[in-house]
Structure formats: structure tokens, C-alpha cells
C-alpha positions, 0 to 999 in steps of 0.5 A: 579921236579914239576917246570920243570914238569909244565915247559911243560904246560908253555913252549908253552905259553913263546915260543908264548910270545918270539917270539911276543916279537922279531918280534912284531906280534899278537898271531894269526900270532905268532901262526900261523907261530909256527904251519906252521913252525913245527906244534905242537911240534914247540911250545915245541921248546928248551925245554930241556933248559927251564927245565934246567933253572928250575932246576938250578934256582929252586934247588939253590933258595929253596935249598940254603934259609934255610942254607943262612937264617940260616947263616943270623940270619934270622931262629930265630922266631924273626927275622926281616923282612928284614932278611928274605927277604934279604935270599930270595933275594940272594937265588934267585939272585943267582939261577938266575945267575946259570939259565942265560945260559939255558935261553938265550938258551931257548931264541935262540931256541925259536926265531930260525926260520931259521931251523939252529941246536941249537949247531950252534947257540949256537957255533956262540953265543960262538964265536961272545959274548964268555961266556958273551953273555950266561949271557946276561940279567943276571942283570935283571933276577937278580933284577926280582928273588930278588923280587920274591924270597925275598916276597915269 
């Protein structure tokens, strides 16, 4: 729950980044645009996929450690290293995948400045790319929570 609570604070700051990132504009205009298009709620446009993202990563990732560490052989005090990061990488990978749909969903409500609703969107995605287009990027969300998750 403090995960997708500080996803509030956050949110405004990856919405920025987001749309800087597709359109390749400074803060100032990134900003600027954010506020003319909807001032300042705008910038916590597709929350609630942000914390969906949260919770599913977050709940999977710490949820699943001690069991997957346990299972591993990696709970003993003794245990290696590579144990231990190896149970933090499948942990994470795996929270990863299970987060993947709410954050290109996040993704498409944050670059979204045409004013078109969230399901149409979501329904083109659906109908152009089927299930697959709500794991686009998967692969590098998975290698980027492996590394996070096995050095923590």
C-alpha cells in the first residue's frame, strides 16, 4: 500500500518524463502543454494504472521472495550470494510481467493528448496488437526489475 501511495507524488513527475520522452520537448513546454491541456489534474492523468502497476509488481515481488527463496535453498544463513539474488530476480521478473499491462496503459493515458477516452484507446490497442501490444516492453521491464529486485 506505501507503494501506490507514493505513486501519487510520483505520478506527476513520470507523466512529465513520458511525454518529453514521445514528443521530445523541454520540461518548460512538457509542462506547459500538461497544464493548457488540463491544468493541474492533468498531470495525474492514468493514475489508477499507475497504481495498478504498483500493486501487482509490489505484491508479487515481496510477496513471492521469501517462498521463491525458501524454495531455492537461498533462506539458510549460509547460503550464497547468487542464491539470494537469483530469488530476487524471479521475484521481480515475475511482478514485472504481471505489472506490464497497467504500464502501457499508464503509458497511453499519459501520452494521450487528443482528448479520445482511455477504453477507446485501450480497445484500438486490443484490436490492432490483441493481448501482446499490453506486454509491449515486457522484456525490458524484465531485465530492469531483475536487476533491481536481485540487489536489493
Amino acid at each position: 500500500a506505501a507503494a501506490a501511495f507514493a505513486v501519487n507524488f510520483t505520478h506527476p513527475i513520470e507523466l512529465v518524463k513520458t511525454r518529453m520522452q514521445a514528443s521530445g520537448g523541454s520540461i518548460g513546454a512538457t509542462m506547459g502543454g500538461v497544464m493548457k491541456e488540463g491544468g493541474v489534474p492533468a498531470f495525474w492523468k492514468g493514475l489508477p494504472f499507475g497504481w495498478g502497476r504498483e500493486l501487482s509488481y509490489t505484491s508479487v515481488k515481496l510477496g513471492a521472495y521469501a517462498p521463491v527463496r525458501n524454495a531455492i535453498g537461498a533462506g539458510d544463513k549460509d547460503a550464497p550470494f547468487y542464491l539470494k539474488f537469483l530469488a530476487g530476480a524471479i521475484t521481480g521478473g515475475t511482478g514485472s510481467i504481471i505489472g506490464n499491462p497497467f504500464d502501457v496503459m499508464k503509458t497511453l493515458a499519459q501520452t494521450n493528448t487528443t482528448g479520445e477516452p482511455l477504453g477507446g484507446l485501450v480497445t484500438k490497442l486490443y484490436a490492432d496488437q490483441g493481448i501482446a501490444g499490453f506486454y509491449r516492453g515486457v522484456q525490458v521491464n524484465i531485465i530492469r526489475a531483475c536487476i533491481l529486485n536481485a540487489t536489493k
